[in-house]
MARBA-3410 file (N, C-alpha, C, O; in Angstrom, 1 decimal):
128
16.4,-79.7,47.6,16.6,-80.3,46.3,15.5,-80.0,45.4,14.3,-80.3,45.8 ~ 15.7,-79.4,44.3,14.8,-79.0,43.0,14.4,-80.5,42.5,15.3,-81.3,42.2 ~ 12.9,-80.9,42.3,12.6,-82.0,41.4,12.0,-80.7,40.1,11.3,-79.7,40.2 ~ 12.5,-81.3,39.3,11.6,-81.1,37.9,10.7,-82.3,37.1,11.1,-83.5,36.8 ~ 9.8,-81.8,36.9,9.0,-83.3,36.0,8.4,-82.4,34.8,7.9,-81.3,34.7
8.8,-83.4,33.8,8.2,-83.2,32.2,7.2,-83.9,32.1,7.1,-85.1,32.6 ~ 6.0,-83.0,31.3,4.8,-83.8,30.2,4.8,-83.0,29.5,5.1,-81.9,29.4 ~ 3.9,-84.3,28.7,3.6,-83.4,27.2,4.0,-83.9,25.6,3.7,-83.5,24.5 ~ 5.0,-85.3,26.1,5.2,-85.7,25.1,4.7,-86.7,24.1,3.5,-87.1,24.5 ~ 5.0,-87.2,23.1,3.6,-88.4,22.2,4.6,-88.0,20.9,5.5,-87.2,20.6
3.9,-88.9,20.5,3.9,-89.0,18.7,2.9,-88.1,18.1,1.7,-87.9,18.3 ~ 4.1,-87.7,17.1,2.9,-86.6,16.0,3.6,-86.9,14.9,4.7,-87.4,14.7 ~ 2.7,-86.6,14.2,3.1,-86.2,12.5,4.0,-85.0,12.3,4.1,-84.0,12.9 ~ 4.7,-85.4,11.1,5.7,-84.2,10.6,4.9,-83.4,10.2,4.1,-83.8,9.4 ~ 5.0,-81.9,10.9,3.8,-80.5,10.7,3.1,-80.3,11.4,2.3,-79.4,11.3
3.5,-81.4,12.6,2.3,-81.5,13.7,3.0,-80.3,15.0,4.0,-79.7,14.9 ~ 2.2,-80.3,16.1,2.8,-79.3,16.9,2.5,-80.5,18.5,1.8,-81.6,18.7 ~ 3.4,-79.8,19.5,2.9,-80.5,20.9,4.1,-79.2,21.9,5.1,-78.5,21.9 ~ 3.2,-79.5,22.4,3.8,-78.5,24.0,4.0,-79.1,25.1,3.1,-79.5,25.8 ~ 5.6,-79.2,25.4,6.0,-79.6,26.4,5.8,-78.7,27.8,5.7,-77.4,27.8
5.7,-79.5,29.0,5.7,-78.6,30.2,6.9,-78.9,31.5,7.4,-79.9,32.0 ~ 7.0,-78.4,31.6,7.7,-79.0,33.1,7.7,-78.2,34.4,7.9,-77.0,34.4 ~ 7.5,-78.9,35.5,6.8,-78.4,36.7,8.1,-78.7,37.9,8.8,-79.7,38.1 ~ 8.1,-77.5,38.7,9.4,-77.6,39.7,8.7,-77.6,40.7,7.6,-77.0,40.8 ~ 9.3,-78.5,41.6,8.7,-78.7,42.9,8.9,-78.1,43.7,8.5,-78.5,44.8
9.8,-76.6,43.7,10.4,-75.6,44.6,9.9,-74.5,44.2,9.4,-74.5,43.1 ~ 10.0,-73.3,44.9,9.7,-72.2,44.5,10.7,-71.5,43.9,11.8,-71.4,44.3 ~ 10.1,-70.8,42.6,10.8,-70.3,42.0,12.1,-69.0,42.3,12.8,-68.3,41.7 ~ 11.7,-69.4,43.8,12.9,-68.2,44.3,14.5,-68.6,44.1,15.6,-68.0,44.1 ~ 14.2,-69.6,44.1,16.0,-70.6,43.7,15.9,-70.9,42.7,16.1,-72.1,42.9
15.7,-70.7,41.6,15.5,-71.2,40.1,16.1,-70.0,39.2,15.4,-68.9,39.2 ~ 17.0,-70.1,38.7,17.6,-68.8,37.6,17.2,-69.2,36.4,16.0,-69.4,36.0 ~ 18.1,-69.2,36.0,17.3,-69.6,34.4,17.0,-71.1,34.2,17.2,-71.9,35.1 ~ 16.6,-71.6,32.9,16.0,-72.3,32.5,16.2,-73.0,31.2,16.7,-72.4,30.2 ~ 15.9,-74.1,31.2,15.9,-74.8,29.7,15.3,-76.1,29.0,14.5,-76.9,29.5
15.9,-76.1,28.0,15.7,-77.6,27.5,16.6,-78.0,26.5,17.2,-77.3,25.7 ~ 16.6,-78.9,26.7,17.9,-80.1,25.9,17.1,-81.3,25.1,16.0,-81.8,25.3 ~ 18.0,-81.6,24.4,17.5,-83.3,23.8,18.2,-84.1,24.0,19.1,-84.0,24.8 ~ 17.9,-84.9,23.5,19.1,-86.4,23.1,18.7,-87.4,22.2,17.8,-88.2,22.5 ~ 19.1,-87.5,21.3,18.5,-88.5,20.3,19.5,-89.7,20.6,20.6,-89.5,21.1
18.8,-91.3,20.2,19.6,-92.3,20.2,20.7,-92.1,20.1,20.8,-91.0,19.5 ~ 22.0,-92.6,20.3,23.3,-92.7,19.8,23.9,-91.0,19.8,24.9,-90.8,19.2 ~ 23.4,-90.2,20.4,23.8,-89.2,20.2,24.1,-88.0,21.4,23.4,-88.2,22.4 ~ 24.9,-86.8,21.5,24.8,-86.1,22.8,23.5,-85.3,22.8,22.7,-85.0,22.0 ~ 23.7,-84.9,24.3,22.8,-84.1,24.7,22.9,-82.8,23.7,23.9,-82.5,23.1
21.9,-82.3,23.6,22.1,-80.9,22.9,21.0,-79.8,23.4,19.8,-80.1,23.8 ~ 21.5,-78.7,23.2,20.8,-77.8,23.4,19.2,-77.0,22.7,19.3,-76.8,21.5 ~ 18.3,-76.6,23.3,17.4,-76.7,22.7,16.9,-75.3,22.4,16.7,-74.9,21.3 ~ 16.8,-74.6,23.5,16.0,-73.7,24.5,16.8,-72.8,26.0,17.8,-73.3,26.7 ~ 16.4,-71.9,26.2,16.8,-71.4,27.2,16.2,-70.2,27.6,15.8,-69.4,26.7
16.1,-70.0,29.1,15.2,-68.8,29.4,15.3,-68.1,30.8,15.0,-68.7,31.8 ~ 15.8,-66.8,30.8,16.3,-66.4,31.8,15.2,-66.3,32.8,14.0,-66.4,32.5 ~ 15.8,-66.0,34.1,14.6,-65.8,35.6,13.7,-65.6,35.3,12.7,-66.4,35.3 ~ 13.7,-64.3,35.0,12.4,-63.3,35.1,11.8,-63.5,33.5,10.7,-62.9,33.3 ~ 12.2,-64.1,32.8,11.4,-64.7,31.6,11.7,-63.8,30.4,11.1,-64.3,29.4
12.4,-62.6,30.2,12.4,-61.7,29.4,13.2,-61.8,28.2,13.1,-61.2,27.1 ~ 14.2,-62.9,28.7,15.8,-63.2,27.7,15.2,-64.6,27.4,14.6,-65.2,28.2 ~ 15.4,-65.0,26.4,15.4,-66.2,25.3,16.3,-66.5,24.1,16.4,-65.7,23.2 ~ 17.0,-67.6,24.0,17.5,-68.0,23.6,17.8,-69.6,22.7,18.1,-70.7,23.2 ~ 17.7,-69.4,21.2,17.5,-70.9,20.7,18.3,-71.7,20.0,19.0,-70.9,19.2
18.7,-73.1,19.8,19.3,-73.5,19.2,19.0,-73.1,17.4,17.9,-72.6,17.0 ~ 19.8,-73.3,16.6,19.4,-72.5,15.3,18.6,-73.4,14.8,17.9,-72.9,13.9 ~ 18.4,-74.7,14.9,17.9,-75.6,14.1,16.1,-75.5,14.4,15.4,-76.0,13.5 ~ 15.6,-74.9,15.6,14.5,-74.3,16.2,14.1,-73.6,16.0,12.9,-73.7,15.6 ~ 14.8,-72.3,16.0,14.3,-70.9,15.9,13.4,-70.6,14.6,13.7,-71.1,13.5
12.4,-69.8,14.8,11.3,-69.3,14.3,10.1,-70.9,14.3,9.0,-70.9,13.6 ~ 10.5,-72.1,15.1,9.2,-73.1,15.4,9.2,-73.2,16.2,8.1,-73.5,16.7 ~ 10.2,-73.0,17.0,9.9,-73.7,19.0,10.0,-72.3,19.7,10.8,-71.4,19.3 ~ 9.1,-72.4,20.8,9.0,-71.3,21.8,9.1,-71.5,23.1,8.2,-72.3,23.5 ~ 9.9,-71.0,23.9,10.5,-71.1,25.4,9.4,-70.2,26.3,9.3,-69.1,25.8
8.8,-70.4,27.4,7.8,-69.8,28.4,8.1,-70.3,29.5,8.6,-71.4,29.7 ~ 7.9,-69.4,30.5,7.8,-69.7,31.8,6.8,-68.9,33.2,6.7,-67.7,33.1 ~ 6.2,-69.5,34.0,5.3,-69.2,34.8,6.1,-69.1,35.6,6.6,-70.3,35.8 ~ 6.5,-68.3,36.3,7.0,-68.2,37.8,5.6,-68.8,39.5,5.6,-69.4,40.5 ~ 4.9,-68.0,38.7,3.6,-68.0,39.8,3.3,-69.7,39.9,2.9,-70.3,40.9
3.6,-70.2,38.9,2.9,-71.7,38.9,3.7,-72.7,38.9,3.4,-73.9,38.9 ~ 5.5,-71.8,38.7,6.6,-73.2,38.6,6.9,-73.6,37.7,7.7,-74.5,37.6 ~ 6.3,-73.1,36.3,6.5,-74.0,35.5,7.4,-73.2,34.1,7.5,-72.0,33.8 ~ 8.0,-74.3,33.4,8.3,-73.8,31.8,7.7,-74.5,30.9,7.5,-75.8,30.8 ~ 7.5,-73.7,30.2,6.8,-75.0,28.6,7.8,-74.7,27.4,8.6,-73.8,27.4
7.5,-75.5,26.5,8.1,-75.4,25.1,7.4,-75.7,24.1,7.3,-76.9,23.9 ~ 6.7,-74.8,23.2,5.4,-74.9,22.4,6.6,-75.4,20.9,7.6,-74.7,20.5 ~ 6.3,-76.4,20.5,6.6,-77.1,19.4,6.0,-77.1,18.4,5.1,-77.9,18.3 ~ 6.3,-76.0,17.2,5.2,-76.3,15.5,6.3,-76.9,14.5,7.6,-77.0,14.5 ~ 5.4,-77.0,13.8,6.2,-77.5,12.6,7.5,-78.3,13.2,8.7,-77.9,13.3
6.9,-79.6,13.4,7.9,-80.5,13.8,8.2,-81.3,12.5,7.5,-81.4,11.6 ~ 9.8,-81.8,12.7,10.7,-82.5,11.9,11.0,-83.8,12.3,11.6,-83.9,13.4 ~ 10.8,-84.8,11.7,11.2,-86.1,12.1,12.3,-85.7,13.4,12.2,-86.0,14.5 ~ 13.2,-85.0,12.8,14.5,-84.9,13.0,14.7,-84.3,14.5,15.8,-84.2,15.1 ~ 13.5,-83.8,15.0,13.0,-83.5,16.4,13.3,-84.4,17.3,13.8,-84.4,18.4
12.7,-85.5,16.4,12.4,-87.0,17.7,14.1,-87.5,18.1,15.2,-87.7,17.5 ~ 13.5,-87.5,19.8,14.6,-87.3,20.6,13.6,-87.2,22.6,12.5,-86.8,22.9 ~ 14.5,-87.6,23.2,14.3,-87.6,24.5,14.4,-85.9,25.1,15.5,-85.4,25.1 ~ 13.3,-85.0,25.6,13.6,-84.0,25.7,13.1,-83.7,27.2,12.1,-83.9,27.8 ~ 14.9,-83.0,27.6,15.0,-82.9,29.6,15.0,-81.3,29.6,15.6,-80.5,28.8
14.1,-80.9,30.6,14.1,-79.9,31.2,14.9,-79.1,32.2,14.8,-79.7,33.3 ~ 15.6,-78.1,32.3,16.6,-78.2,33.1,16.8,-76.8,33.9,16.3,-75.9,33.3 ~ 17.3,-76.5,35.1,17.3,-75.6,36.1,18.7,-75.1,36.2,19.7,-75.9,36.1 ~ 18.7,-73.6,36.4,19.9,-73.4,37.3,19.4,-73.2,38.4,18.2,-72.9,38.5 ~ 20.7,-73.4,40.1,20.3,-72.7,41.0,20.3,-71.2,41.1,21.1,-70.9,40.2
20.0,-70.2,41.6,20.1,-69.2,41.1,20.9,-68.5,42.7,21.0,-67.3,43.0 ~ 21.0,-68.9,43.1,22.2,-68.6,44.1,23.5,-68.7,43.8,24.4,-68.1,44.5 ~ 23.8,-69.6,42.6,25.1,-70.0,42.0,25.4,-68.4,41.2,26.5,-67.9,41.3 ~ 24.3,-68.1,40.6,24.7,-66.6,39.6,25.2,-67.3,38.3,26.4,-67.6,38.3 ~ 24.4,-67.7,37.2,25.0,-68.5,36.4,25.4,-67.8,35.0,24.7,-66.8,34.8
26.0,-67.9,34.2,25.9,-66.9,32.9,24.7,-67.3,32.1,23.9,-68.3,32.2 ~ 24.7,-66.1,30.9,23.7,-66.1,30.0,24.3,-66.1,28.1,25.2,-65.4,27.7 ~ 23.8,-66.7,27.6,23.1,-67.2,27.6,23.6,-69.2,28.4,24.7,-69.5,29.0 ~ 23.0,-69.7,28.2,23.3,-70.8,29.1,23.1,-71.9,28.5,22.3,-72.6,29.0 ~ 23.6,-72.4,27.4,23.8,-73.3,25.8,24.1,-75.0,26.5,23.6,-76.0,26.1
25.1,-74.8,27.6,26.0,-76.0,27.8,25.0,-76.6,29.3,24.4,-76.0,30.1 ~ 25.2,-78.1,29.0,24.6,-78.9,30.0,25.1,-78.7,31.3,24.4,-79.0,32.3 ~ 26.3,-78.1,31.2,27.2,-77.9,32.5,26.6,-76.6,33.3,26.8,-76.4,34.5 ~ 25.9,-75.9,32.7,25.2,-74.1,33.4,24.3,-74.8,34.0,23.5,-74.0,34.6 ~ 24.0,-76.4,34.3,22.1,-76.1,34.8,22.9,-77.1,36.0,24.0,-77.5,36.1
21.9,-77.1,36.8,22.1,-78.0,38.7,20.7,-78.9,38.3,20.3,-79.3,39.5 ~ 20.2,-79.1,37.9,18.9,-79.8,37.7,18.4,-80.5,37.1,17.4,-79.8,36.9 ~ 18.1,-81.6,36.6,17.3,-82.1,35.3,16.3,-83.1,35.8,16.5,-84.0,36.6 ~ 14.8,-82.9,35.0,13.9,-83.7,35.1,14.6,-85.4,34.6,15.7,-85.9,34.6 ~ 13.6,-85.7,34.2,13.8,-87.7,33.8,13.8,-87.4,32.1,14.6,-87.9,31.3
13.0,-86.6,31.8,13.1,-86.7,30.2,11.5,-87.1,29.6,10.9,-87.9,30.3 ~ 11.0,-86.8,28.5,10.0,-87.2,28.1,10.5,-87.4,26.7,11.5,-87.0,26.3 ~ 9.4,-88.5,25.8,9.9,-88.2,24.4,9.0,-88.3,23.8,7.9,-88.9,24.0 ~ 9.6,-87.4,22.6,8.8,-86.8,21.5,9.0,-87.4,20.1,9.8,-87.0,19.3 ~ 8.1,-88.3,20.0,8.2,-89.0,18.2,8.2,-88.3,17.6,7.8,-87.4,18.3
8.3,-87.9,16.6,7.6,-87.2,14.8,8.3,-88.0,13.7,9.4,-88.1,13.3 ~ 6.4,-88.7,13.2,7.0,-89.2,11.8,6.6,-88.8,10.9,5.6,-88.1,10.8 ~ 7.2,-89.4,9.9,7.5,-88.6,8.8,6.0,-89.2,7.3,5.9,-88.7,6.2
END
């Protein structure tokens, strides 16, 4: 069984930046791709982020793109998500998520249903 665990999260100011991490407790030999999701109160999961095996393919929700950046360490387990220019509208519970990669999963990998994994969630304020 894959554990993933998130840090990294806190209150910032709108304009502020924070980098999330998340650390797998398996070796990355069973780990395909990768991601992150949110969830704000009252609201669904959504997609954030996403990042193939070998780290080369990336993929972002549009409301992100050109502020948030998807990384991954294989050697160390880990994924991050470097967060600038944050928007209130950020703040939301943010889970880190696994495929198995024995499964063979498609790409890009948008839906909650592509991943076998999810940490607990951390959350990220930004006010305004």
């Amino acid at each position: 069984q894959v554990q993933l665990v998130e840090s990294g999260g806190g209150l910032v100011q709108a304009g502020g930046s924070l980098r999330l991490s998340c650390a797998a407790s398996t070796r990355m030999l069973y780990i395909g791709t990768m991601g992150w999701f949110r969830q704000a109160p009252g609201k669904e999961r959504e997609f954030v982020a996403t990042i193939s095996r070998g780290g080369s393919n990336t993929d972002y929700a549009d409301s992100v793109k050109g502020r948030f950046t998807i990384s991954r360490d294989n050697a160390k387990r880990t994924v991050d998500l470097q967060m600038n220019s944050l928007k209130p509208e950020d703040t939301a519970v943010y889970f880190c998520a696994a495929d198995d990669a024995r499964h063979g999963g498609a790409w890009p990998a948008k839906s909650p249903n592509d991943y076998d994994y999810w940490g607990q969630g951390t959350q990220v304020t930004v006010s305004s």
